[in-house]
KESEVO-557888 format. One record per atom (N, C-alpha, C): residue number from 1; atom name; x, y, z. Coordinates in pm, 1 decimal. Layout:
<pts>
PT resi name       c1       c2       c3
PT  NUM   CA        X        Y        Z
...
</pts>
This chain:
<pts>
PT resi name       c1       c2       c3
PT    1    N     84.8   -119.7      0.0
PT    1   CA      0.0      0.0      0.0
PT    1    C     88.0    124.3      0.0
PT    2    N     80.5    269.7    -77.5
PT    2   CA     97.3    331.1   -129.5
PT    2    C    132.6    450.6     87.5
PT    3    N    222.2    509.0     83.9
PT    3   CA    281.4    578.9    227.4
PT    3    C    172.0    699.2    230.2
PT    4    N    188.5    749.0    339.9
PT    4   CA    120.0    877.7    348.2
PT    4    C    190.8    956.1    340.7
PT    5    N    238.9   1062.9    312.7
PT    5   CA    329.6   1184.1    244.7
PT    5    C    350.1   1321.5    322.0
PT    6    N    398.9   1362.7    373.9
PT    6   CA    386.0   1453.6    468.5
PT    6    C    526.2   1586.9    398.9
PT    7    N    524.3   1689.0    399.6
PT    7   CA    557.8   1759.8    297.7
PT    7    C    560.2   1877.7    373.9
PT    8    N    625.6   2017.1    404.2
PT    8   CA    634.2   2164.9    419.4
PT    8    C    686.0   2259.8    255.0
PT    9    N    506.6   2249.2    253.3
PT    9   CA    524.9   2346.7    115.4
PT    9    C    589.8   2482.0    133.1
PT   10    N    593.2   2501.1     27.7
PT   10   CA    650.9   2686.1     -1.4
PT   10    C    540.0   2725.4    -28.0
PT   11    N    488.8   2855.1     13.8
PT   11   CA    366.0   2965.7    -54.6
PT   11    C    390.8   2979.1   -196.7
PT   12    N    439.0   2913.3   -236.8
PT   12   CA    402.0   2892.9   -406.4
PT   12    C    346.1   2770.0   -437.7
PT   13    N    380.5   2695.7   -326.7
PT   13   CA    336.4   2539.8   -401.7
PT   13    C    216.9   2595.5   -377.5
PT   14    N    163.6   2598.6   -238.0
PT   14   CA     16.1   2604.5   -198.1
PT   14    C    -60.4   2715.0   -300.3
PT   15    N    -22.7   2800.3   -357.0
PT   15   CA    -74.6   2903.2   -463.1
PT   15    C   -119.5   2770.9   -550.4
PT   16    N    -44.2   2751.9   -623.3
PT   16   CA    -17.3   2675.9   -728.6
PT   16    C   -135.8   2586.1   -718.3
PT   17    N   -147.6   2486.0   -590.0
PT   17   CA   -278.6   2379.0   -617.4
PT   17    C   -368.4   2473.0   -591.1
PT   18    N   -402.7   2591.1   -512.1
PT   18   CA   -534.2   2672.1   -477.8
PT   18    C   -598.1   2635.3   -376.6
PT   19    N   -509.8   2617.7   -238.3
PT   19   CA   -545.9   2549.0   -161.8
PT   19    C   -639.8   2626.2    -99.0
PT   20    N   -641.5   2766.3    -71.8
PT   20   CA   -707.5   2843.6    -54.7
PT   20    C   -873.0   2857.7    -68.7
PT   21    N   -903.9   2781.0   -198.0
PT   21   CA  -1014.6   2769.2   -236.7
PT   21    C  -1070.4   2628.9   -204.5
PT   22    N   -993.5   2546.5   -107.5
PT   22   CA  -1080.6   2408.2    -79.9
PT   22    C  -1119.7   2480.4     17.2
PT   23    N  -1226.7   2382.7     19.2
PT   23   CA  -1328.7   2324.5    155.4
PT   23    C  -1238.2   2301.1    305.4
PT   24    N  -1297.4   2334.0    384.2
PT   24   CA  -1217.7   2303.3    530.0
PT   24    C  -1319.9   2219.2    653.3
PT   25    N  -1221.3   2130.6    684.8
PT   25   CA  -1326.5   2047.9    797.9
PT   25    C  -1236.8   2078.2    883.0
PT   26    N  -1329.9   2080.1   1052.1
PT   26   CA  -1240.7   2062.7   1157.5
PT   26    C  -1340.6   1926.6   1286.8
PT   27    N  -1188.1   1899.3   1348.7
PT   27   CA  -1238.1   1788.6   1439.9
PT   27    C  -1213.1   1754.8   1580.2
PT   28    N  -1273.3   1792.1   1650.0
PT   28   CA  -1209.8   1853.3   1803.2
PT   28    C  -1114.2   1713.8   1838.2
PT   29    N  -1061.0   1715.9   1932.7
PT   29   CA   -945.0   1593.1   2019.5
PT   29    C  -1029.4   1462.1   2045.8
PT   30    N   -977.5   1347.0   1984.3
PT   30   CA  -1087.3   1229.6   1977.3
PT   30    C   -978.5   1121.1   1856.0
PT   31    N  -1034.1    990.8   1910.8
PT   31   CA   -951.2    872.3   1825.9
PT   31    C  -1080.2    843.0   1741.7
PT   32    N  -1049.5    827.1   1624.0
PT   32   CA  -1132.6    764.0   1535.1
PT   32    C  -1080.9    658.1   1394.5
PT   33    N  -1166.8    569.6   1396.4
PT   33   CA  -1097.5    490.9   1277.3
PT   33    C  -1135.6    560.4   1152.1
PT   34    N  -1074.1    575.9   1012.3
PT   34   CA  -1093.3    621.3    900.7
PT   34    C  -1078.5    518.0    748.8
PT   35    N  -1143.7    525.6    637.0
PT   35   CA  -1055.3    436.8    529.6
PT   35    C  -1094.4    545.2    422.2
PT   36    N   -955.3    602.7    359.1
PT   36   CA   -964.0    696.0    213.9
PT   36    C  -1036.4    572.3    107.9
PT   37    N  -1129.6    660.9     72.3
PT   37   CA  -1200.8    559.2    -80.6
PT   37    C  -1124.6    612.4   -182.6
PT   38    N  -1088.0    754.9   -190.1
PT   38   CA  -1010.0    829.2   -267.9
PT   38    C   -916.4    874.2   -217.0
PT   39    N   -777.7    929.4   -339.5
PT   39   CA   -671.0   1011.0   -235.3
PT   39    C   -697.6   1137.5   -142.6
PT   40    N   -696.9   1180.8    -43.7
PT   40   CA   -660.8   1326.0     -2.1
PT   40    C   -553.3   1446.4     13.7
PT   41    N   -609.0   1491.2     -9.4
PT   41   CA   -453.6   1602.7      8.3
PT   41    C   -501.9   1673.8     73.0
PT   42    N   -456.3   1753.5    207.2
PT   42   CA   -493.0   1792.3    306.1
PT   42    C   -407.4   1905.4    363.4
PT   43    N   -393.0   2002.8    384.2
PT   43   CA   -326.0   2151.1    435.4
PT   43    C   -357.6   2163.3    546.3
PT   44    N   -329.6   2171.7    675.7
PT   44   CA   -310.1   2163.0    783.5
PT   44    C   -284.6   2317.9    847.7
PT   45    N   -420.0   2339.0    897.2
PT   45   CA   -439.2   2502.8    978.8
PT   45    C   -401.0   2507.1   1101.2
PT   46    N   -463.4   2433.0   1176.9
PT   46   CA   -452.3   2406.5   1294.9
PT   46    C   -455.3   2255.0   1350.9
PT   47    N   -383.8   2232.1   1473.2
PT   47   CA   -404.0   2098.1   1541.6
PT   47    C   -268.9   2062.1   1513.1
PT   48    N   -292.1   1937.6   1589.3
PT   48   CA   -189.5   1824.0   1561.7
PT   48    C   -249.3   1648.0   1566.1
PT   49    N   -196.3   1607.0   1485.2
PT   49   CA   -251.0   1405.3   1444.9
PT   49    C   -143.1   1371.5   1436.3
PT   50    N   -170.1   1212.3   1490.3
PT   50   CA   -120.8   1095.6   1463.6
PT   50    C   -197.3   1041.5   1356.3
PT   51    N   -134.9    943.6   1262.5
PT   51   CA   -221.4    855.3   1217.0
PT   51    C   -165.7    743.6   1218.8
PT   52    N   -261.6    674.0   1283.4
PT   52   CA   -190.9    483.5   1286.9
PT   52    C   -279.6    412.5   1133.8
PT   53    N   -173.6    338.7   1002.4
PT   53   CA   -202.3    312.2    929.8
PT   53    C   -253.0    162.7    990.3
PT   54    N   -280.8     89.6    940.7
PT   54   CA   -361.1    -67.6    930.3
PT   54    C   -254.7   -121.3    938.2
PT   55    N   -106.8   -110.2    839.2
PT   55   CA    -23.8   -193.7    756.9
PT   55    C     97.0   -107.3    818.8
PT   56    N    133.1     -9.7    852.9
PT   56   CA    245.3     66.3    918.7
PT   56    C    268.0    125.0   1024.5
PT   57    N    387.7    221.1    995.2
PT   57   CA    416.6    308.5   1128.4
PT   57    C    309.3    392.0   1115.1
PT   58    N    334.7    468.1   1277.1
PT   58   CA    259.2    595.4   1297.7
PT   58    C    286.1    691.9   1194.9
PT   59    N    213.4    796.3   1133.5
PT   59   CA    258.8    928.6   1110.8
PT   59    C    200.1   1061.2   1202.0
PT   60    N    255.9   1128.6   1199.2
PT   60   CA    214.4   1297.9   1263.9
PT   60    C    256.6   1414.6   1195.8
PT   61    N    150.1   1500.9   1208.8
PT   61   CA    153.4   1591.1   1138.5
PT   61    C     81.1   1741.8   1207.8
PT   62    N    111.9   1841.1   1173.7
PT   62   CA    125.3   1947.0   1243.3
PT   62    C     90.1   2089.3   1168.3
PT   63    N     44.2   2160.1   1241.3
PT   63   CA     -1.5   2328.7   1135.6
PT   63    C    128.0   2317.0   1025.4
PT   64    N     64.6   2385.9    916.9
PT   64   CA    152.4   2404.3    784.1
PT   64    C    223.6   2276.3    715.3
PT   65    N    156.0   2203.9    741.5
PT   65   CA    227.8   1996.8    676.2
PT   65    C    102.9   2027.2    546.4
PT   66    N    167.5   1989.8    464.5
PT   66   CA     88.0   1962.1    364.4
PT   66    C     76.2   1767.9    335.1
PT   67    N    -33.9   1730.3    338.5
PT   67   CA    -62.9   1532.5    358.6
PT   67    C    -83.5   1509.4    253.8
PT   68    N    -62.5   1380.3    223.1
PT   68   CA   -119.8   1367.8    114.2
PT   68    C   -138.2   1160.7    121.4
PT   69    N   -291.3   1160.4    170.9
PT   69   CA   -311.1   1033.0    209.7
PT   69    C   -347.2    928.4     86.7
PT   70    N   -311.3    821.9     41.8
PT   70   CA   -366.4    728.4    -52.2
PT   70    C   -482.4    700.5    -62.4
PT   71    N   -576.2    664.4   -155.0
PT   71   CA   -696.9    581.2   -160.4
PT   71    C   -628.6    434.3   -123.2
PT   72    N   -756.0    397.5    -63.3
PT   72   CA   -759.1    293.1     29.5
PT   72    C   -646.4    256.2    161.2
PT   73    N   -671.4    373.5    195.8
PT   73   CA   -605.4    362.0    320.2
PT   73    C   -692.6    353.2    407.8
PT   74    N   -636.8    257.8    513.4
PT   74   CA   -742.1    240.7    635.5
PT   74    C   -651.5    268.1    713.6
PT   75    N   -687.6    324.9    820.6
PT   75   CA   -638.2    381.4    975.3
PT   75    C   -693.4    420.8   1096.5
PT   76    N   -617.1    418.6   1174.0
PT   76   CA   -687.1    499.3   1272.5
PT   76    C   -633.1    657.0   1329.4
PT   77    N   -721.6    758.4   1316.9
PT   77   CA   -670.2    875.1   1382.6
PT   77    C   -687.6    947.4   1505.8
PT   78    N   -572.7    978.1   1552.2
PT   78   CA   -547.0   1027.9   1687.8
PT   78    C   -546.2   1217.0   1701.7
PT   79    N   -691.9   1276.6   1710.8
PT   79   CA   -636.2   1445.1   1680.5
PT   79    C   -588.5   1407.9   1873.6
PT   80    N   -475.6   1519.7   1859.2
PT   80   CA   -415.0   1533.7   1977.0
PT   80    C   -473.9   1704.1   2054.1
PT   81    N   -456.3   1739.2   1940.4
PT   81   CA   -521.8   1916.0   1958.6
PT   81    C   -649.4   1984.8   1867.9
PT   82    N   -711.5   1983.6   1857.1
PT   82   CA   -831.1   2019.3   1787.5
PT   82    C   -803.3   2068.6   1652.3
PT   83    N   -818.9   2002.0   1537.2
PT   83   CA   -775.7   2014.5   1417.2
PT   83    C   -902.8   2090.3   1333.6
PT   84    N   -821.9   2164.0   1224.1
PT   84   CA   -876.8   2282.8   1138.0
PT   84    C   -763.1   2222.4    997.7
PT   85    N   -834.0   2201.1    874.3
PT   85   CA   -760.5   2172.3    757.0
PT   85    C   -821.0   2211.5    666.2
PT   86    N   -805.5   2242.2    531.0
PT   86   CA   -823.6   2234.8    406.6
PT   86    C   -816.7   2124.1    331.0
PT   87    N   -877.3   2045.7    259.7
PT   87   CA   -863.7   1962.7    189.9
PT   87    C   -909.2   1899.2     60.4
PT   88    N   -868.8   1834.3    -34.9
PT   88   CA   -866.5   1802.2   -185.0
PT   88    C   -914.4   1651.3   -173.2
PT   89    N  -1026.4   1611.9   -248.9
PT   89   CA  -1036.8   1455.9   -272.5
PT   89    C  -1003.7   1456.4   -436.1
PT   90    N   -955.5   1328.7   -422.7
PT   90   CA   -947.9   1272.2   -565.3
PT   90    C   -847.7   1281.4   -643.8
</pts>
């Protein structure tokens, strides 16, 4: 299965995809299981996560990480601090 991607863009990359113009979810401090049907790409406002994959290590990620999760990923997520993101399906 395909890693989860964790990345510190430059204010050009983020220009460049228009991150600006996604959609934003937020999710107060809480474990929950997840599975991507599609990829995500995800910009990171606020908070901090763990994510425990099915098949791997932990990842974490933090304000200004740009993610970028696989389709069909299953996991479980850990917000540690009340999370605020932007994010891209597909």
């Amino acid at each position: 299965m395909s890693k989860i991607i964790v990345e510190k863009p430059s204010a050009d990359q983020l220009a460049s995809l228009g991150v600006k113009s996604w959609p934003t979810w937020s999710k107060e401090v809480s474990q929950f299981p997840w599975r991507f049907s599609t990829q995500e790409i995800a910009y990171i406002l606020e908070g901090e996560v763990t994510v425990q994959p099915a098949d791997g290590e932990p990842v974490s990620f933090t304000v200004g990480d740009l993610v970028t999760f696989p389709a069909g990923l299953s996991c479980v997520w850990h917000v540690k601090k009340p999370l605020r993101k932007h994010y891209q399906l597909g």
